[in-house]
C-alpha positions in Angstrom: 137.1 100.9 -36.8 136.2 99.9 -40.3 133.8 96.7 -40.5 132.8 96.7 -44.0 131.0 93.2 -43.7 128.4 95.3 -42.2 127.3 96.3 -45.6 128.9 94.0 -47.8 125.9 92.5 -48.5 123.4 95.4 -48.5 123.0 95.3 -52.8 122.6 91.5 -52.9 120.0 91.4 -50.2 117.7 93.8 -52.2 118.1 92.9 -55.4 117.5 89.1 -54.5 114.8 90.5 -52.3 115.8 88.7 -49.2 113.7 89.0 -46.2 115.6 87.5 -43.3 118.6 89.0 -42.2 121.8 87.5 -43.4 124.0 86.0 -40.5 127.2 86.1 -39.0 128.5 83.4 -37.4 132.0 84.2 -35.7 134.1 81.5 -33.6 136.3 83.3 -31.5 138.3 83.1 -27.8 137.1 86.9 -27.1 134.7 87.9 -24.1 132.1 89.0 -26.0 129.0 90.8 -24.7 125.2 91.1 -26.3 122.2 92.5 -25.5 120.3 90.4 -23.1 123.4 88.5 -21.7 124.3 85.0 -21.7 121.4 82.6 -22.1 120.8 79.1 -22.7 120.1 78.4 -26.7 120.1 76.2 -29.5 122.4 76.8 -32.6 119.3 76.2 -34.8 117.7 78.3 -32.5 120.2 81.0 -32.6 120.4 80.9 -36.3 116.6 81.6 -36.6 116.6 84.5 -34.0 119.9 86.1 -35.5 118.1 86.2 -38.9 115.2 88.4 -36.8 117.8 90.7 -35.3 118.7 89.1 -32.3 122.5 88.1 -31.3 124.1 85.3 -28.6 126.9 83.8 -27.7 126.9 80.2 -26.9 129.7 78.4 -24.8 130.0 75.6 -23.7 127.9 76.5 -20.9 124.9 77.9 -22.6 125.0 75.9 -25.5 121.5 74.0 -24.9 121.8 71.0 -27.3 124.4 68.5 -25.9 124.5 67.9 -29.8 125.1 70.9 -31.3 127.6 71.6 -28.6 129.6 68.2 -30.1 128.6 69.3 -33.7 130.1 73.1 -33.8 133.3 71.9 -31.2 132.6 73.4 -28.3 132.6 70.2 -26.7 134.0 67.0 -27.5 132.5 64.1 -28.6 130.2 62.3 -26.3 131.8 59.6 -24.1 130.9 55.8 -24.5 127.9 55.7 -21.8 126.6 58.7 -23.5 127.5 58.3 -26.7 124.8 54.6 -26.4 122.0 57.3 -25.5 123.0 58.9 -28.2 122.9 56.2 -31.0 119.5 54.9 -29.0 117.8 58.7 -29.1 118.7 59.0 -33.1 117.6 55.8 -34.1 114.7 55.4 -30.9 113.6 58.3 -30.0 113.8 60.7 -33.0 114.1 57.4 -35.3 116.2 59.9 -38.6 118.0 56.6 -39.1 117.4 52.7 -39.0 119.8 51.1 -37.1 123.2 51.7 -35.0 125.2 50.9 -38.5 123.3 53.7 -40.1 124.0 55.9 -37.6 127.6 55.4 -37.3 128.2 55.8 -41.0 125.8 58.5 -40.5 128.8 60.0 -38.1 131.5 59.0 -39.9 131.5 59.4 -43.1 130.9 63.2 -42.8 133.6 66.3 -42.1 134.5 65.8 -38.8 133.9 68.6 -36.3 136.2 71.4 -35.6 136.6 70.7 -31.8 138.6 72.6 -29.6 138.8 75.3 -32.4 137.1 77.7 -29.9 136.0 78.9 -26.8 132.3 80.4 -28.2 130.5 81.3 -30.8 128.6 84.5 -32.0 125.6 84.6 -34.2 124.4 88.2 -34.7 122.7 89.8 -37.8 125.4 90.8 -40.3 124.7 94.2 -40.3 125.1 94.4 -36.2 128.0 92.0 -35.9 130.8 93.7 -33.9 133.4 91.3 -35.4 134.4 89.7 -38.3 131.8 86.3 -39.5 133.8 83.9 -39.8 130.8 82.4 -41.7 127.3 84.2 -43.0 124.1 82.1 -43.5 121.2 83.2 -45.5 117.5 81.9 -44.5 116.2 82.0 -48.3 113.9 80.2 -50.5 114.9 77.8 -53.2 114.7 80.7 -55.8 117.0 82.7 -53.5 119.1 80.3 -52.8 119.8 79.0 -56.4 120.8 82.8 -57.2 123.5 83.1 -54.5 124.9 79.3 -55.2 125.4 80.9 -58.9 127.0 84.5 -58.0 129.1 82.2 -55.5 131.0 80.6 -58.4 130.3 83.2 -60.7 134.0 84.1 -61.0 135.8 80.8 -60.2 132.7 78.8 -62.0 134.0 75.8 -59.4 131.3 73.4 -58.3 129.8 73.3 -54.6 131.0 70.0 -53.3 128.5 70.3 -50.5 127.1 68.1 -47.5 123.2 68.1 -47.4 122.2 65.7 -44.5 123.3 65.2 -41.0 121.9 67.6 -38.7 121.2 71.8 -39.1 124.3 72.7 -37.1 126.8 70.3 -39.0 126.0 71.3 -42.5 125.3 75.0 -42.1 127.8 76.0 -39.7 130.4 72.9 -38.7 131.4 71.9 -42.3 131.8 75.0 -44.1 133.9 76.2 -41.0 135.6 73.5 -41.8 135.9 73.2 -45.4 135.7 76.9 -46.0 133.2 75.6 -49.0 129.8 77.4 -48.9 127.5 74.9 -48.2 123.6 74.2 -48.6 121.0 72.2 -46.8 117.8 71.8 -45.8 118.9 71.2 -42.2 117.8 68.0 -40.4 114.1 67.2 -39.6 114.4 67.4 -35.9 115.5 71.1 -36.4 113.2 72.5 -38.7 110.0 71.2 -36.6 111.5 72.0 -33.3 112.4 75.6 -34.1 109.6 75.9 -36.4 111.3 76.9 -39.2 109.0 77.9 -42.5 108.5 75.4 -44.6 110.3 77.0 -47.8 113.9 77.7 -45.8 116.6 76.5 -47.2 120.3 77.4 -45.4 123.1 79.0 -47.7 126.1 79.5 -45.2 129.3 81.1 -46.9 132.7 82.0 -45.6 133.2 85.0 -45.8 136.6 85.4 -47.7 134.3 84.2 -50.3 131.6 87.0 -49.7 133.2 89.7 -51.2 133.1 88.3 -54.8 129.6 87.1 -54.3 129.0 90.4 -53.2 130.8 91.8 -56.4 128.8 89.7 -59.0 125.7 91.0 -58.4 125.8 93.5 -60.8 127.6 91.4 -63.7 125.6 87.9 -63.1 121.8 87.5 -64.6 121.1 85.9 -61.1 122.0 89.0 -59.5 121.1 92.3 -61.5 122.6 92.0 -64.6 120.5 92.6 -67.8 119.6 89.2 -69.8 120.7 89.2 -73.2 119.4 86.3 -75.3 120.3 86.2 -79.1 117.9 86.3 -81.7 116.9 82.7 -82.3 118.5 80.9 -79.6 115.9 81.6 -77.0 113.1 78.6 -76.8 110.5 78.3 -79.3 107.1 79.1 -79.6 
């Protein structure tokens, strides 16, 4: 069977010199098998391993942050006993915001989750993904991740309306599933420290009916491969 996102995005990796593995984040109702069978993980977890080469699947039964269960739909939103722990934990224990009204706006005033869209979700390397992403996230610097924002509207030249904060599986994975906008963030604190992310990742996750034309301006866009051309006396001055 033809999978062509396999090597869709073979050119732009090396010209853009990206070292991580690009990856594929597929939501489906399919039994779906990988090597080392079903384990308990994180989705910021599984986003940093797919990126090494690894792949999961995480249910509703192996997904290992009560959180990012509620945040990518596997599960639905958390009851009001546990929902209190919740708001305590966020503004308590992890103290990212200052009060109960902070974190319900916090909740609110984002793209709701897709729940009930699924039964699990895949994260695999793009290159090894037996089905179709649904989604890919890049691991990239800001450099990096400037250039593929810019050969992402290259042909439409429409903005990114985009969603930085909330937590790591809500921006990078949860609202551009959503949305179907590509999306950037920085993910949230909690995430970064606990998976030990480096401290120049940024997360570029785009859907992939737009990853063809990304894929397709590399060689026409100056932040891909295409030559610069700068007229004679409209460069800066010396």
């Amino acid at each position: 069977m033809d999978e062509p996102w396999k090597s869709d995005l073979d050119e732009l990796v090396e010209v853009l010199g990206i070292k991580s593995k690009p990856v594929a984040v597929t939501f489906t109702n399919d039994e779906v098998e990988v090597a080392g069978g079903r384990k308990k993980m994180w989705m910021c977890g599984a986003l940093k391993q797919a990126a090494k080469g690894k792949s999961y699947v995480i249910d509703r039964e192996t997904t290992q942050c009560p959180g990012g269960g509620w945040h990518c739909g596997l599960t639905p939103p958390p009851p009001a006993p546990a929902f209190r722990g919740l708001q305590w934990f966020l503004t308590r224990g992890e103290k990212l915001t200052h009060s109960i009204t902070s974190f319900h706006r916090m909740m609110n005033m984002g793209t709701p989750p897709p729940t009930g869209l699924s039964e699990r979700i895949l994260f695999a390397p793009v290159s090894e993904a037996e089905l179709r992403p649904d989604l890919v996230v890049f691991l990239v610097n800001a450099e990096q991740a400037c250039r593929i924002v810019t050969l992402d509207h290259y042909w439409d030249g429409i903005p990114l309306d985009i969603e930085l904060t909330g937590s790591l599986c809500h921006a990078a994975i949860a609202y551009p599933i959503v949305t179907g906008r590509t999306n950037v963030t920085f993910g949230d604190w909690t995430a970064r420290r606990m998976q030990k992310f480096a401290s120049d990742i940024v997360f570029v996750s785009v859907p992939y009916e737009r990853v063809r034309n990304l894929a397709a301006a590399v060689p026409e866009c100056s932040a891909g491969s295409a030559e610069l051309e700068i007229p004679e006396g409209f460069g800066p001055s010396r």
